[in-house]
C-alpha positions in Angstrom: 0.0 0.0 0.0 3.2 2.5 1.0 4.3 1.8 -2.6 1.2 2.3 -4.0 0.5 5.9 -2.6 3.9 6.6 -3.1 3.6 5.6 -6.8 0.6 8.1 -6.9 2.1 11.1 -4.3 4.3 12.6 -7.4 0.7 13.4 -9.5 -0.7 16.0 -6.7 3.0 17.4 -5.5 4.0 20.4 -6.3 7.7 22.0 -6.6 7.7 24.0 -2.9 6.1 23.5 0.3 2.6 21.4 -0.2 4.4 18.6 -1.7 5.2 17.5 2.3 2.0 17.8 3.3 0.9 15.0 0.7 4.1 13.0 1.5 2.9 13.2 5.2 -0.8 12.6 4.1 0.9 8.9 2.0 2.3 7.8 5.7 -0.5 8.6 7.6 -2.8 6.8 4.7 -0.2 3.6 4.8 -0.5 3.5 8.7 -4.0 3.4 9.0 -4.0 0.6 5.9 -1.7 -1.4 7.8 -4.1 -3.0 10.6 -6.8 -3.4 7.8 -7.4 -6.9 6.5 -6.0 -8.1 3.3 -9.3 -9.4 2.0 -10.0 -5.5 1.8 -7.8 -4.6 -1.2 -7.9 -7.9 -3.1 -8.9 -7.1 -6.5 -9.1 -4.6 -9.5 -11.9 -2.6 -8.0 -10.6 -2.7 -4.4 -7.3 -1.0 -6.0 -9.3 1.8 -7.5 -11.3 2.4 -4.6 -7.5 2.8 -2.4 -6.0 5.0 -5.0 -9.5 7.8 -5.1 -9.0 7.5 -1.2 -5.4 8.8 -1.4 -6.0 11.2 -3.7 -9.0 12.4 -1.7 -7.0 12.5 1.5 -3.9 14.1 -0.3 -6.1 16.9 -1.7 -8.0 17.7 1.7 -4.4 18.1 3.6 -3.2 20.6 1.0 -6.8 22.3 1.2 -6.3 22.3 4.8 -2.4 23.4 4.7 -3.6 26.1 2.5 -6.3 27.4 4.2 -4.3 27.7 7.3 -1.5 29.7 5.6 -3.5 32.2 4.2 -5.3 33.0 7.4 -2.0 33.2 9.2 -1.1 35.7 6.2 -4.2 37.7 6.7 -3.6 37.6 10.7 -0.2 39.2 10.2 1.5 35.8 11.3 4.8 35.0 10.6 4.5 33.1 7.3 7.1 32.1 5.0 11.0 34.0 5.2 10.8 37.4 6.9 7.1 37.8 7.7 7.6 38.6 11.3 10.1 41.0 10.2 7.7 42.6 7.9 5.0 43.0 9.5 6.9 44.8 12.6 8.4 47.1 10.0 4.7 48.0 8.4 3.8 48.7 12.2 6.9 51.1 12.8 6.4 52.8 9.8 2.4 52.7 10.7 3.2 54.6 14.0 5.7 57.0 12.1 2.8 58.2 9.6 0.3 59.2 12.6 2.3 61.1 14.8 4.0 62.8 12.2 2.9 66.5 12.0 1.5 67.8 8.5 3.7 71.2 8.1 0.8 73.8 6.7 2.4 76.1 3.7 1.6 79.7 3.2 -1.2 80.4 0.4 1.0 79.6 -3.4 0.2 78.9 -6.5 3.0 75.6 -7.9 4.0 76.3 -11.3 5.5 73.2 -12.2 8.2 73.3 -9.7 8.2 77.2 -8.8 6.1 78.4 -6.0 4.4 82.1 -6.9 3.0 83.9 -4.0 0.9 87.2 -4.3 2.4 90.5 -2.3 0.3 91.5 1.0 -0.2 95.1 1.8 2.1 95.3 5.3 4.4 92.3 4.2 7.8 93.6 4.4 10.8 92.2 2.8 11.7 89.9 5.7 8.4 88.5 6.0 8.5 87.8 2.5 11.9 85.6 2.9 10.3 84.2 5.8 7.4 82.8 3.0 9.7 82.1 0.7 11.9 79.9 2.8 9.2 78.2 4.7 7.7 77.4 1.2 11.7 75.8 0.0 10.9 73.0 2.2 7.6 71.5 0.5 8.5 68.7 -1.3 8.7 69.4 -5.4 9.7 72.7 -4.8 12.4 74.2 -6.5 12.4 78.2 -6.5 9.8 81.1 -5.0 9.0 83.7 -7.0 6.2 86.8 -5.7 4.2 88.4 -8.1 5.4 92.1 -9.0 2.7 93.7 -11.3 -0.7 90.7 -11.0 -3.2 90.2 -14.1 -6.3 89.4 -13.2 -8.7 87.0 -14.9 -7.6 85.8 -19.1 -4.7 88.4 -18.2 -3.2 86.4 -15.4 -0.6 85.2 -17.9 1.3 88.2 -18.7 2.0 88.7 -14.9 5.3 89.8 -14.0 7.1 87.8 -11.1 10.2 88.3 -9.1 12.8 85.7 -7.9 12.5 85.5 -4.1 14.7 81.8 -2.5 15.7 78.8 -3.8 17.3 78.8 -7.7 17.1 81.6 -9.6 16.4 79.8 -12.7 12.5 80.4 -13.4 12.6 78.3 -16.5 10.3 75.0 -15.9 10.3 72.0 -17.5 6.6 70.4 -17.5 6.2 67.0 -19.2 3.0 65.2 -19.9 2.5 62.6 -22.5 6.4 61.6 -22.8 6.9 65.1 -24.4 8.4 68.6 -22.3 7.5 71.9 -22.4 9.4 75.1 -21.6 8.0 78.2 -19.8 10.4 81.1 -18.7 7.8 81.9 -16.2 9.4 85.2 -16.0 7.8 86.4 -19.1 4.6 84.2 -19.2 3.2 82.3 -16.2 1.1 79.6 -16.6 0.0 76.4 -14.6 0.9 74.4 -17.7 -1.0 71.1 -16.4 -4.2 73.1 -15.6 -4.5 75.1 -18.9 -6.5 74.5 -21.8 -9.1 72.6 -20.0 -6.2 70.6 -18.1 -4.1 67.2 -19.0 -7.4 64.7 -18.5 -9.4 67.1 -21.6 -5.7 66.5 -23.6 -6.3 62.6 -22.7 -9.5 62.7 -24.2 -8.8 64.6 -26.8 -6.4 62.1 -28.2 -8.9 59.5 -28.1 -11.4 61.4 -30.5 -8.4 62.4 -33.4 -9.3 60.4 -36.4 -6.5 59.2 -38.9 -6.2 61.7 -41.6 -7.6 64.5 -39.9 -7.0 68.3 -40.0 -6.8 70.0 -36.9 -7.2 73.5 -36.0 -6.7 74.8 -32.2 -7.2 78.4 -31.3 -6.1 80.3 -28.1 -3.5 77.3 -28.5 -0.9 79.1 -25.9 2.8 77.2 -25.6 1.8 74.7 -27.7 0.4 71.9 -25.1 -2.5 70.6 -26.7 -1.1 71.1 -30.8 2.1 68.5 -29.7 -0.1 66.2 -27.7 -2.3 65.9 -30.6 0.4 65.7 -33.2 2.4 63.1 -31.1 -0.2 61.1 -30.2 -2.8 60.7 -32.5 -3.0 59.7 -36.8 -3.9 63.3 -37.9 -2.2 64.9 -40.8 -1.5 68.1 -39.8 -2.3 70.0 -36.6 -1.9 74.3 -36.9 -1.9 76.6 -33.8 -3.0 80.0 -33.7 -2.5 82.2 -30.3 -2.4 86.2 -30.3 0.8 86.4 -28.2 4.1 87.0 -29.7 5.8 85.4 -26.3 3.6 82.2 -26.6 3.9 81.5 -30.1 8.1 81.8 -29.5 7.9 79.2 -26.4 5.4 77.2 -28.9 7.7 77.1 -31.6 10.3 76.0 -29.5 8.3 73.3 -27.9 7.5 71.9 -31.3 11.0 71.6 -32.4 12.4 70.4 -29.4 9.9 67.2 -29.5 10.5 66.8 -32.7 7.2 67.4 -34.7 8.1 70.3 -36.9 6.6 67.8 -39.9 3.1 67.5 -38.4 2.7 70.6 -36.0 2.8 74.2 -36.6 2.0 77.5 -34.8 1.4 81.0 -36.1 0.9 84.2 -34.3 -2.6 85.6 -35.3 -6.1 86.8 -34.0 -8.5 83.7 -33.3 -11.3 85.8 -34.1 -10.4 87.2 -37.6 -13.2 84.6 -39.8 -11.3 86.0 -42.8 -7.4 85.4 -41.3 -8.4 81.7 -40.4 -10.0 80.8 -44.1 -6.7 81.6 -45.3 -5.6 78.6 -43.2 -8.4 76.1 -45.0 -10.6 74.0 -43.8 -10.3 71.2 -40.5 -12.3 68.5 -39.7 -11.8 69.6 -35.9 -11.7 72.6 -34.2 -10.8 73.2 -30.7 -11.7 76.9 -29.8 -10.1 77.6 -26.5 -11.3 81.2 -27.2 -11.6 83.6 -24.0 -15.5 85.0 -22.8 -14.6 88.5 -22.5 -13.4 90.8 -25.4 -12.5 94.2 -24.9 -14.2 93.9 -21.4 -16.9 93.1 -22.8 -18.0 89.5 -22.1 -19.1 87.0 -25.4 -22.3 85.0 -25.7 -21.1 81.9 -26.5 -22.3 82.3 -29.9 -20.0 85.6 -30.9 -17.0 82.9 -29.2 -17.3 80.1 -31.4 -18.5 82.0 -34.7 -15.1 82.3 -36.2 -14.1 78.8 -35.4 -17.4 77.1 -36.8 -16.8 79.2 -40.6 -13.5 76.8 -41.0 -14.9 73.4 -39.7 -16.1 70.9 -43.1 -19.0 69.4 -43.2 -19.3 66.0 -40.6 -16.5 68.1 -38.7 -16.6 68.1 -35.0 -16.1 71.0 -33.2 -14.7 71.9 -29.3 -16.1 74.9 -27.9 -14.7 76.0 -24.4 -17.2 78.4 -22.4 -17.8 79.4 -19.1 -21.2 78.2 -17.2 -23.1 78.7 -13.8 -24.0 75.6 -12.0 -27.5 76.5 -12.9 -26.7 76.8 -16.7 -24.7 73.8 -16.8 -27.6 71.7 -14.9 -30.2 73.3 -17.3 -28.8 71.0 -20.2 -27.4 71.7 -23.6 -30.0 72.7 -25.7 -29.0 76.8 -24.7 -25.4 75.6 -25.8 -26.5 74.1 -28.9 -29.4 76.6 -30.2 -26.0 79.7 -29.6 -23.7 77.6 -31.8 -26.5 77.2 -34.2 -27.0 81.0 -34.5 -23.2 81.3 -35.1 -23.7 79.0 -38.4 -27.4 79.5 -39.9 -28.3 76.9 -42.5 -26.2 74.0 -40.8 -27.0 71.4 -38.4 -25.6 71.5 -35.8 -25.9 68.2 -33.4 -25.2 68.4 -29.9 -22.5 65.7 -28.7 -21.0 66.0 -25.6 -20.6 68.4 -22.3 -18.2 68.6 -19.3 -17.0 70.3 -16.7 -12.9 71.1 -17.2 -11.9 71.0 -15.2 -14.2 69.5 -12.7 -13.0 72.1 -9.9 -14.9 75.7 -10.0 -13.0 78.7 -11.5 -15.2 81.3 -9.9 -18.0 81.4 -7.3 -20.2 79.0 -8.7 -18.2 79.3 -12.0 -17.0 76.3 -14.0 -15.4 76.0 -17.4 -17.2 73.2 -19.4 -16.2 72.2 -22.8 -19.0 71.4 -25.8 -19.0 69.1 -28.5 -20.5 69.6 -31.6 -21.0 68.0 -34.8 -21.7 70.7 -37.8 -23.3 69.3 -41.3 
């Protein structure tokens, strides 16, 4: 009978630690099968019936083996090399996280890795370094800079800023998508990973590009969302158009320096000129990340996208970026779609898609939401 089980042991073991436990499981079988009678295993059948018995007994002890080590796993028992070891360490460090002290930071806006703080009326110079160094010591934080002369609202961008601790190299480096952008935040600032409806709209974005497709994006900045679309998606061509002389030159060099000077371009020129941007031709997409206010005088956002819609083909999407209550956005689209339909009369215009980007407010009870349309 030992010869027999042993004969079948090798079937159910496997290379580690449960092949003892049917080794042991054999034995104990074999010693139990040694007082029996003889008349009890004569024959063909009686055979059969011994081997289903070990195998049955075999299989329960490494059910049972393996049920008790996973409960001694779950219990935070010593299973296996170095569990005592580890789960002592995951209790030290355990202890460490709660009675550590979360250091609070003085108000800041992170540009990549530069910190930007606003000036306080009464804040003298030494209370400014105080800022500045308490603010060195957050972790991803490179250099502080204050703001000298702020923009407010769409103007925030041409703010100027002055170096204040840490290095005095304002040039960041901001990657997303394996590509890198350069800002010289001392002549444009700019939250790079929040702009243009933020890096989860460029995500999305990609998704929709078609292969073979033109693709037109105005109020296109440093060139984020042109190279992310050129890089990562089958379009043909991808043309930028931005108003500012500064972010066209960071643009330009942010194409070259990932390399898509074949597929993207950028050129400095008015978003809302209809008759600048036929020049350019036709897209199948537009993304119009037009501002609401022109002049100080704030857009429907029919007047925003009318520019954009006179270049989009027929069947071509469009991306319109506008700014919405909560109440408006709740209301639905049909508002959105009825004031892109008055921007193009005698085309259909069907109502595709509508978010909030991103989803944190921009104002009291302000969001930015992006629209998508499909224009016959």
């Amino acid at each position: 009978l030992r010869a027999m089980v042993a004969t079948l042991g090798p079937a159910f073991a496997l290379p580690h630690g449960p092949s003892r436990h049917l080794t042991s499981g054999a034995a104990q079988l074999g010693s139990r099968a040694e007082g029996s009678s003889p008349s009890r295993f004569a024959g063909a059948d009686s055979v059969a019936g011994t081997r289903h018995a070990a195998c049955a007994s075999a299989l329960a002890l490494l059910a049972s083996a393996s049920l008790r080590k996973s409960r001694l796993h779950r219990a935070g028992g010593a299973v296996g090399r170095g569990g005592g070891r580890s789960r002592s360490v995951a209790l030290r460090a355990r202890a460490k996280k709660a009675a550590r002290v979360v250091e609070e930071f003085p108000p800041h806006a992170l540009m990549v890795d530069v910190a930007v703080i606003k000036p306080e009326e009464g804040r003298g110079p030494e209370e400014e370094q105080a800022v500045a160094d308490a603010l060195l010591r957050k972790v991803g934080v490179r250099s502080v800079a204050i703001l000298t002369t702020p923009g407010s609202g769409q103007e925030h961008s041409i703010s100027k800023v002055r170096w204040l601790a840490g290095d005095p190299n304002l040039v960041v480096a901001y990657k997303e998508a394996s590509l890198t952008f350069h800002l010289d935040l001392k002549r444009r600032l700019s939250r790079l990973h929040r702009s243009q409806g933020g890096s989860v709209e460029r995500d999305r974005l990609r998704g929709l590009v078609q292969d073979g497709e033109r693709v037109l994006v105005l109020g296109a900045g440093f060139g984020l969302t042109p190279c992310v679309l050129g890089a990562h998606t089958p379009c043909s061509e991808v043309i930028g158009v931005d108003p500012d002389p500064v972010a066209h030159e960071f643009a330009e060099e942010n194409i070259t320096f990932n390399r898509l000077d074949g597929t993207v371009s950028h050129i400095v020129g008015d978003p809302f000129d209809a008759e600048f941007l036929s020049t350019l031709g036709m897209f199948d997409r537009v993304c119009a990340f037009l501002p609401w206010q022109r002049h100080g005088c704030e857009l429907s956002l029919s007047q925003i996208v009318a520019p954009a819609v006179s270049v989009v083909k027929p069947g071509g999407f469009l991306h319109a970026y506008a700014r919405e209550t909560g109440d408006e956005f709740d209301a639905g689209s049909e508002l959105s779609r009825s004031e892109v339909a008055k921007a193009c009369p005698g085309r259909e215009v069907l109502f595709l898609f509508k978010k909030k980007v991103p989803s944190k407010a921009i104002g009291p009870y302000v969001w930015r939401v992006v629209l998508d349309f499909r224009l016959s």
